[in-house]
C-alpha positions in Angstrom: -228.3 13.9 -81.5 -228.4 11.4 -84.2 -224.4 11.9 -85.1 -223.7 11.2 -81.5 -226.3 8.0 -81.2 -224.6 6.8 -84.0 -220.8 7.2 -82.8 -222.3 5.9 -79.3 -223.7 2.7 -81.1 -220.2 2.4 -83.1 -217.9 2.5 -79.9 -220.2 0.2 -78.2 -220.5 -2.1 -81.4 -216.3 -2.5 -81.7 -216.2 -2.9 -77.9 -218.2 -6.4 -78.7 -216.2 -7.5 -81.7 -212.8 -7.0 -79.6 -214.1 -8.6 -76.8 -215.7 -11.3 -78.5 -212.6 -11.8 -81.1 -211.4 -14.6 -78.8 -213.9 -16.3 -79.9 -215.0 -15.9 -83.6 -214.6 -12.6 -84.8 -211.2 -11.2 -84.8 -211.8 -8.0 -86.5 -213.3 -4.5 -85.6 -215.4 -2.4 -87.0 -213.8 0.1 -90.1 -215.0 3.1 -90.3 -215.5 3.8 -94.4 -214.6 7.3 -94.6 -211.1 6.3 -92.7 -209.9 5.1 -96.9 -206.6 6.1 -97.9 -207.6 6.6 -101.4 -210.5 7.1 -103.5 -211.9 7.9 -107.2 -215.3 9.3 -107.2 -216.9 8.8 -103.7 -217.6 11.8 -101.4 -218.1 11.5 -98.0 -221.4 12.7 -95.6 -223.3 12.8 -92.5 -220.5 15.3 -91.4 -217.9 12.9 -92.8 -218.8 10.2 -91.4 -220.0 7.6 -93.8 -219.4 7.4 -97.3 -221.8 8.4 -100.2 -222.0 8.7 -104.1 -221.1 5.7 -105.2 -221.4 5.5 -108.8 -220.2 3.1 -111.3 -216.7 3.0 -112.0 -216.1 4.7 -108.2 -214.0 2.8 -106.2 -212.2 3.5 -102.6 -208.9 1.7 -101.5 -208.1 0.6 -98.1 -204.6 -0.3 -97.4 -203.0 -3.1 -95.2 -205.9 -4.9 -94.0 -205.6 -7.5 -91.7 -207.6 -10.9 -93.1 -205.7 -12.8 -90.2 -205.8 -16.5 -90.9 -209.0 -16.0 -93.0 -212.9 -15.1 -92.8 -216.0 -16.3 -94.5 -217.7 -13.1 -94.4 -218.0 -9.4 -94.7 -220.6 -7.7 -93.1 -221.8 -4.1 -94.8 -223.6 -0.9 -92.9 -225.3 0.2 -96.2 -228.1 2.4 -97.0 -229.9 2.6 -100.3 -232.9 4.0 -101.8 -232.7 2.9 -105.4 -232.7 -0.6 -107.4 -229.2 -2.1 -108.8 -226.0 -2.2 -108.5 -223.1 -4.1 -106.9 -219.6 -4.0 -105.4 -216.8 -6.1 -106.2 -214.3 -6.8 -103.6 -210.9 -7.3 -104.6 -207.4 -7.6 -103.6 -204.0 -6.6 -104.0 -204.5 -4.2 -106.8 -207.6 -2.6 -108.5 -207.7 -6.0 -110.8 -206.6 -8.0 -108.7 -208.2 -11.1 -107.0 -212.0 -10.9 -106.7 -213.3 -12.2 -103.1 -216.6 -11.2 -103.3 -219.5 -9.6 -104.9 -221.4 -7.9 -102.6 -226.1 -6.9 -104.1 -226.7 -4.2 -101.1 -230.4 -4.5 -100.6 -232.7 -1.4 -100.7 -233.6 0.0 -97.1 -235.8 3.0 -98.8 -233.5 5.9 -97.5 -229.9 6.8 -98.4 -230.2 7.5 -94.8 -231.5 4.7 -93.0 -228.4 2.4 -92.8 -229.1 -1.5 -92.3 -226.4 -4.4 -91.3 -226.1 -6.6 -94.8 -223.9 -9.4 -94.9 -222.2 -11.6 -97.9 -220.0 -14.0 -98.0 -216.0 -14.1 -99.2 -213.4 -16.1 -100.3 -210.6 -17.2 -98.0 -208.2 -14.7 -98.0 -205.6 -14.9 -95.4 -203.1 -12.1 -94.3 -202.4 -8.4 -95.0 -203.5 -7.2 -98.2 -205.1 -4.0 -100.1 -208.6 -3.9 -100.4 -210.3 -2.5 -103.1 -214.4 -1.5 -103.1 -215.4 -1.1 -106.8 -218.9 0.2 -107.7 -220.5 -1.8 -110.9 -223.7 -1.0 -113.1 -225.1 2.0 -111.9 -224.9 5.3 -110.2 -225.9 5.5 -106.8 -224.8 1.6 -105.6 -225.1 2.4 -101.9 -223.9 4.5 -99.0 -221.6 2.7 -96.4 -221.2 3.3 -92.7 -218.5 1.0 -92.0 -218.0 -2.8 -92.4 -216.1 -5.7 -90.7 -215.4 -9.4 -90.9 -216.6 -12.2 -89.6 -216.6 -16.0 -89.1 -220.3 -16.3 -89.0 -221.3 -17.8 -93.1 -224.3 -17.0 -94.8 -226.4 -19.4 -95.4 -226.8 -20.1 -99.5 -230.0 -22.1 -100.3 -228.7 -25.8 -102.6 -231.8 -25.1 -104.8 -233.4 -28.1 -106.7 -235.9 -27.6 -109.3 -238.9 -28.7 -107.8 -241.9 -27.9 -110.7 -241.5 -26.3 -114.5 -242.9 -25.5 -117.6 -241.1 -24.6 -120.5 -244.3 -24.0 -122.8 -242.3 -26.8 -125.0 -245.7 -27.9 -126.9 -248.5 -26.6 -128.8 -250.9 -25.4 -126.4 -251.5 -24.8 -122.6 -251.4 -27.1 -120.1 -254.9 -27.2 -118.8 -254.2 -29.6 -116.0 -252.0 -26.7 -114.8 -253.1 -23.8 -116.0 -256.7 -22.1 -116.0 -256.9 -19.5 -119.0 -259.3 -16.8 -117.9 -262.1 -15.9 -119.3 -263.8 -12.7 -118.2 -264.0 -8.6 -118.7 -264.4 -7.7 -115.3 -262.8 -3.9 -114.9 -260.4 -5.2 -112.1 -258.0 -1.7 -111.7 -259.0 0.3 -113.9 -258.0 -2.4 -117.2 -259.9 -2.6 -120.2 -259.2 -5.7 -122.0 -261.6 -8.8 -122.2 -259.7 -11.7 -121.2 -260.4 -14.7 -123.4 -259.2 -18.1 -124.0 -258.8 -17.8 -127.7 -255.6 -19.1 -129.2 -255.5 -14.9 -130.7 -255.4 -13.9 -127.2 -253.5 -17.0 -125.4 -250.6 -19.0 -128.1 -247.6 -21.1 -127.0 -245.1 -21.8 -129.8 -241.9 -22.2 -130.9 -241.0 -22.8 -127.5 -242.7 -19.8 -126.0 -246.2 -19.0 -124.4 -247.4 -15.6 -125.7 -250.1 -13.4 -124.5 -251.4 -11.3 -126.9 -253.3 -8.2 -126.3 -255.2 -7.0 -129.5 -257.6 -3.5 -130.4 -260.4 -5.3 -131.3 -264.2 -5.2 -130.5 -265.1 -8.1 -128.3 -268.4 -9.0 -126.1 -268.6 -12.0 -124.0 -269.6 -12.9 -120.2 -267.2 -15.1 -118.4 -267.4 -16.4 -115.0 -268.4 -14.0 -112.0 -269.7 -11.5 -114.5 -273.4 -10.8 -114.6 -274.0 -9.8 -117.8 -272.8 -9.6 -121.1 -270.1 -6.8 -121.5 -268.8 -5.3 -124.9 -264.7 -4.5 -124.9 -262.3 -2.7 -127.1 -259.4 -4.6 -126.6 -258.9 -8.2 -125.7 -255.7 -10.5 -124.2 -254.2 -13.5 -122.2 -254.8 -14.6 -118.6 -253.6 -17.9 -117.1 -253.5 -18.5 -113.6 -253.1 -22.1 -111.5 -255.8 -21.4 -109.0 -257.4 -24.8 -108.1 -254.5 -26.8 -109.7 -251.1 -26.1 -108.7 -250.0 -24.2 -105.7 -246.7 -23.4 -103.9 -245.0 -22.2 -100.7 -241.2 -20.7 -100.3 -239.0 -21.6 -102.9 -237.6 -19.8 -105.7 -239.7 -18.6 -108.1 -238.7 -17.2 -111.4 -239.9 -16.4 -115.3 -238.0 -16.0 -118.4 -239.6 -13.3 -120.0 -239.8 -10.7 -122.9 -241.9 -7.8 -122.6 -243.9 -5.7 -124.9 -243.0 -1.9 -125.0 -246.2 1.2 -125.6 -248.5 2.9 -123.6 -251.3 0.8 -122.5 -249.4 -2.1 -121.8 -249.4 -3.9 -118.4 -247.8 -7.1 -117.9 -247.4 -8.5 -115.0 -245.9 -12.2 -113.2 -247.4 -12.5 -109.9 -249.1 -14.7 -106.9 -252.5 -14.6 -104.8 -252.9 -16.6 -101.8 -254.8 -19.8 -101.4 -257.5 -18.9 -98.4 -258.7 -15.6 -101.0 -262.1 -17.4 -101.8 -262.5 -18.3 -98.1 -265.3 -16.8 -95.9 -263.9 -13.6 -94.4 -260.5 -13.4 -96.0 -260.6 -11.8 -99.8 -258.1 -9.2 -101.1 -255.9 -8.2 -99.7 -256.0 -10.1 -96.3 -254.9 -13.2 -98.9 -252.1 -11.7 -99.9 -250.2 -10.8 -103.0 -246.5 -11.2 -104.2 -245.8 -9.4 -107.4 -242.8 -11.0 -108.6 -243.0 -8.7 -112.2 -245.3 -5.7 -113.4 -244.4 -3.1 -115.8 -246.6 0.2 -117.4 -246.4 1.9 -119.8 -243.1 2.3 -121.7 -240.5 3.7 -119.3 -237.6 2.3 -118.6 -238.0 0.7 -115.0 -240.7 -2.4 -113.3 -241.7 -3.1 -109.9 -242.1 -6.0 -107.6 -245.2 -5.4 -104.7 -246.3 -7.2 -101.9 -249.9 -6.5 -101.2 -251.5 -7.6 -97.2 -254.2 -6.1 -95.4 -252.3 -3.6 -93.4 -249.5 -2.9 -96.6 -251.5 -2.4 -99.6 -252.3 0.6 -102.2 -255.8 1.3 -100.6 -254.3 2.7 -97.5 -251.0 4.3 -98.8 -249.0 1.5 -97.2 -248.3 -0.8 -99.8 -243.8 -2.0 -100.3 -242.7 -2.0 -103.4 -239.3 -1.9 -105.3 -238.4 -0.9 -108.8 -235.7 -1.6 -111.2 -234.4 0.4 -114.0 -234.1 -1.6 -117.5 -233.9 -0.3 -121.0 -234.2 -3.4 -123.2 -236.9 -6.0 -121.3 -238.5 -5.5 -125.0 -236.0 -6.9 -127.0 -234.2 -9.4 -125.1 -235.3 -11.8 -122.4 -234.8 -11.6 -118.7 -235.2 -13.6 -115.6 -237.8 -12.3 -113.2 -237.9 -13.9 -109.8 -238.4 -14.1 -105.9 -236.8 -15.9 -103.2 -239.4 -16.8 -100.6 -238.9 -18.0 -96.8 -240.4 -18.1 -94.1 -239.2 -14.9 -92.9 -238.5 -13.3 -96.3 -239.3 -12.4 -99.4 -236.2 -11.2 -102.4 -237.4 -9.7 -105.7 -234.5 -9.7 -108.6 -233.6 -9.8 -111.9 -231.4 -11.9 -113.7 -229.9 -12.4 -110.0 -229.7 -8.7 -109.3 -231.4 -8.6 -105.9 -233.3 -4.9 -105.6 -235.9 -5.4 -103.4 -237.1 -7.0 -99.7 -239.2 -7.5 -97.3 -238.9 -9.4 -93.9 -241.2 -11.0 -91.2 -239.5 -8.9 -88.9 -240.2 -5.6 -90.8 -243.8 -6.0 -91.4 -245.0 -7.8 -88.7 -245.9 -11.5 -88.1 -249.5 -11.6 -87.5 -252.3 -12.6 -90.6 -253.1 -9.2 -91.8 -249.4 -8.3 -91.8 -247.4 -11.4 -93.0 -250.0 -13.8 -95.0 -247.3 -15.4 -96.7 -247.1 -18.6 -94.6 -249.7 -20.3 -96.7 -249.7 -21.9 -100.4 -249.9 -19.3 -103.0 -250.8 -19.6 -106.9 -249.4 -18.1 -110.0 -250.6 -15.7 -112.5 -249.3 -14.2 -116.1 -251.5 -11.6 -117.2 -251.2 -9.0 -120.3 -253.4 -6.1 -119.1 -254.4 -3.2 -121.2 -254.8 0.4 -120.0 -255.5 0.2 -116.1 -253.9 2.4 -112.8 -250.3 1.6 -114.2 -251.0 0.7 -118.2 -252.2 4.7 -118.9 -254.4 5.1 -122.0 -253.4 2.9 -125.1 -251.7 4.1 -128.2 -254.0 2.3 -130.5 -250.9 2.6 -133.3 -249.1 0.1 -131.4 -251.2 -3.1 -131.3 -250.8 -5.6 -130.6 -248.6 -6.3 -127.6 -247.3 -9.4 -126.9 -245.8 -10.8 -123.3 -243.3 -14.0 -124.1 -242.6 -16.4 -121.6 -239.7 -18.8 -122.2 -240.2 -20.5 -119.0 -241.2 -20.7 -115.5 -239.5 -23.1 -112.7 -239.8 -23.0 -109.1 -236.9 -24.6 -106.9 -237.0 -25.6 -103.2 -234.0 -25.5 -101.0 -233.2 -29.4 -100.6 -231.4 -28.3 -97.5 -234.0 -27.5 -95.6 -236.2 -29.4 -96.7 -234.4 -33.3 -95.9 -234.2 -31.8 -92.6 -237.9 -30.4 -92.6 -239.2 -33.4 -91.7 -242.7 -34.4 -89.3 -242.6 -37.5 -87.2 -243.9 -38.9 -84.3 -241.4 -41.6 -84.4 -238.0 -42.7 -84.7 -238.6 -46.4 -85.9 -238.8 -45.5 -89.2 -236.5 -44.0 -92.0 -235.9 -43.8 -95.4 -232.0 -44.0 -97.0 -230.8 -42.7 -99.4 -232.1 -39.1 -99.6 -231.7 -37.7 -101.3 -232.3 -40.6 -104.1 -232.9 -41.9 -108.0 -235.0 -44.5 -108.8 -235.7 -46.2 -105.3 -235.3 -46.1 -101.8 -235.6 -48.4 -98.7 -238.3 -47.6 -95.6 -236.9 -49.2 -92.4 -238.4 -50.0 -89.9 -237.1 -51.4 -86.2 -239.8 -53.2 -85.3 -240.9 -57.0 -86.8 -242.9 -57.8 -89.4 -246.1 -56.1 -89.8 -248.4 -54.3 -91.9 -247.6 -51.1 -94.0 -249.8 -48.8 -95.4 -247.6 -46.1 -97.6 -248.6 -43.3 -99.6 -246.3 -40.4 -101.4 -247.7 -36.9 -102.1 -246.3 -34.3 -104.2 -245.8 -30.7 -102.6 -249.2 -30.1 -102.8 -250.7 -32.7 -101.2 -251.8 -34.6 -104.4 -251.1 -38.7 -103.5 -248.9 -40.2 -106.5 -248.9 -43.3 -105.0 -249.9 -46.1 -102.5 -249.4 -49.4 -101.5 -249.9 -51.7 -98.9 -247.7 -54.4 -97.9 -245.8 -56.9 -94.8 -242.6 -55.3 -94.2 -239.9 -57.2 -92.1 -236.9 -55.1 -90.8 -237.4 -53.1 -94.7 -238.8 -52.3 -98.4 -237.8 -51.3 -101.0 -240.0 -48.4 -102.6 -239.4 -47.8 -106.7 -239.8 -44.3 -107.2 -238.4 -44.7 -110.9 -241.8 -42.8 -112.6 -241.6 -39.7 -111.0 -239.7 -36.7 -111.7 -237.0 -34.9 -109.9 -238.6 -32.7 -107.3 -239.6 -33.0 -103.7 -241.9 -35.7 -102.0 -243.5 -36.4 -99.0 -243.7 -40.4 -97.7 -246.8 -41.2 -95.4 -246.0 -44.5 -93.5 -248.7 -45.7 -91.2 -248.7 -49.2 -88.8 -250.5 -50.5 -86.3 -247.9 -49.1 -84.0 -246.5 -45.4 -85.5 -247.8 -42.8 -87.7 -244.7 -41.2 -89.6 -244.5 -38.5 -92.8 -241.3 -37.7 -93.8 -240.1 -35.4 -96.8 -237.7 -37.0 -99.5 -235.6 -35.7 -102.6 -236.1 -37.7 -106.1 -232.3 -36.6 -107.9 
């Protein structure tokens, strides 16, 4: 019943994209097993899609028609483990490269989703060649086809950063935690000792040591006594973000007992009635023990651990002890995209989880966390041979997608304006009315005001943005007349 669902859907699905090539998709559907040559690959679901894709497999389809060129391919994949891409190329299997095409994870090598990316202009009959890259197991495909439609790539501009450049913590950023509550199972102290918390040579190190320790930190009741200590620092009351991409240069440490982690807890957590995990939680990084593969998590109410429900993804890497990586998310309003040093492994949508509070609690400011934890649900029992363990961050930096945002603006007027955005060291507010008085004040992302001044304007002004940094801003411009906010881009 499936087989024939799925033939049913396909016949209906090329029906559409003939009738609708008239107007912006001129190409069917091809079906993957229908390749007229192949290394590697083996075909399933009664030869109907194609499977086994493994690094250094490839599959060749012959004479197809690019037509006076496309900006996209679109991929029915399925995929139940992390990594992995396909290159795209022409003519030969070295020839030109059109694309480079991260299938996301849909949790089943049998549960096939619609996954588009986009390609270079090619125009006319040519070879194509699929090539796995990286690892065994890349994908499964259904069939794919062209289109005209382009997906949309975020122009990110580093918003906020720190690149643990000085001596010491930022404490007008950064909390450093102070407590040896038994939160999962863990049993480290955390303390804000420069043994436990160090930034040098260009790096912020946590350190986790086997050492006897007793203190009482805030929201404990009484004095506790632990075996191990380490680093905590969080920007809870300080700093706090929403969407963007967010992303860590780190190093991890390797033995049994070890639990790093990079992640985020919603703002509303210490409001009445919300908590964990009806806040939220995006785990951008977390690794146990010493295998050879970390996770990304999201954590809500009705998704979470406690009831069996929780999403996560995992990727498989063999030296995050000895060399750096990048650990990040992309984060929408509709989606969140785990990956490592760009390799995308891991999603989750609005539209998969559901939209209300209790399903989808990212539409709110979150905060950030790097913790070293010791023992714990994923850290196991330590090797006490092995201490201590040290997590190195290079950096973190979050962008925002200066696309959206010039456009994301909230107005109740048209009378006023700003030009240029984005812009450098100044910018002039318009107005269309006479002259009058102006009250103006810029916030940061946050909310925080940076500046304010009041003043007679007459047709325009010119504000001097000059002292703050590259990011995103928000102008507040109040008269006697309008009320307007606006968001604009210091380059």
């Amino acid at each position: 019943m499936i087989n024939k669902l799925l033939s049913i859907t396909k016949v209906l699905l090329n029906v559409f994209l003939l009738f609708y090539s008239s107007f912006s998709i001129a190409y069917s559907v091809l079906e993957a097993e229908n390749y007229d040559d192949m290394f590697g690959v083996e075909l399933e679901n009664n030869a109907t899609t194609v499977g086994y894709i493994d690094v250094g497999d490839w599959i060749l389809y012959r004479n197809v028609d690019f037509s006076t060129g496309f900006k996209s391919i679109i991929f029915n994949v399925a995929k139940a483990s992390s990594g992995g891409y396909l290159e795209l190329r022409i003519d030969t299997i070295d020839g030109a490269l059109i694309a480079n095409f991260y299938p996301e994870i849909t949790n089943s090598w049998a549960i096939f989703e619609d996954q588009m990316c986009n390609i270079s202009e090619v125009t006319g009959i040519h070879n194509l060649y699929i090539i796995a890259k990286e690892v065994n197991g890349v994908c499964n495909i259904d069939w794919f086809t062209f289109s005209d439609s382009e997906v949309y790539v975020p122009n990110w501009l580093l918003f906020w950063s720190d690149e643990f450049n000085g001596n010491q913590v930022d404490e007008t950023v950064w909390s450093k935690v102070h407590h040896g509550n038994p939160d999962n199972g863990e049993i480290q102290f955390y303390t804000p000792r420069e043994e436990n918390v160090e930034v040098s040579n260009g790096t912020l190190k946590l350190i986790a040591r086997k050492e006897t320790y007793t203190g009482q930190g805030p929201w404990m009741s009484e004095l506790v006594t632990r075996f191990y200590t380490s680093g905590k620092i969080e920007t809870q009351g300080k700093l706090t973000f929403q969407y963007g991409k967010i992303e860590a240069r780190m190093k991890l440490p390797r033995g049994k007992g070890t639990w790093p982690a990079f992640w985020m807890l919603g703002e509303n957590l210490f409001d009445t009635g919300v908590g964990w995990p009806k806040c939220g939680e995006i785990d951008i990084m977390e690794h146990g023990q010493d295998f050879d593969n970390l996770g990304a998590a999201i954590h809500t109410e009705s998704y979470n651990h406690t009831i069996g429900t929780q999403k996560t993804g995992t990727y498989i890497i063999s030296d995050y002890d000895t060399d750096f990586h990048i650990y990040g998310v992309e984060w929408s309003e509709n989606k969140l995209s785990f990956y490592v040093d760009y390799n995308y492994y891991f999603s989750v949508t609005k539209d998969q989880l559901g939209s209300t509070e209790s399903e989808w609690p990212f539409d709110q400011p979150f905060w950030l966390i790097f913790n070293q934890a010791v023992g714990g649900a994923w850290g196991g029992t330590p090797d006490d041979s092995l201490f201590p363990h040290v997590t190195e961050i290079d950096w973190v930096r979050v962008y925002k997608d200066s696309t959206l945002s010039i456009s994301d603006s909230h107005t109740n007027s048209s009378d006023i304006s700003i030009y240029p955005n984005p812009a450098t060291d100044s910018f002039w507010l318009m107005t269309k009315s006479g002259n009058e008085k102006v009250n103006i004040c810029i916030y940061d992302i946050n909310g925080r005001i940076l500046k304010s001044l009041s003043n007679n304007i007459d047709g325009k002004i010119l504000i001097n943005i000059s002292d703050l940094n590259k990011g995103f801003y928000i102008i507040s411009v109040k008269t006697n007349k309008v009320s307007t906010s606006m968001k604009f881009i210091k380059e």
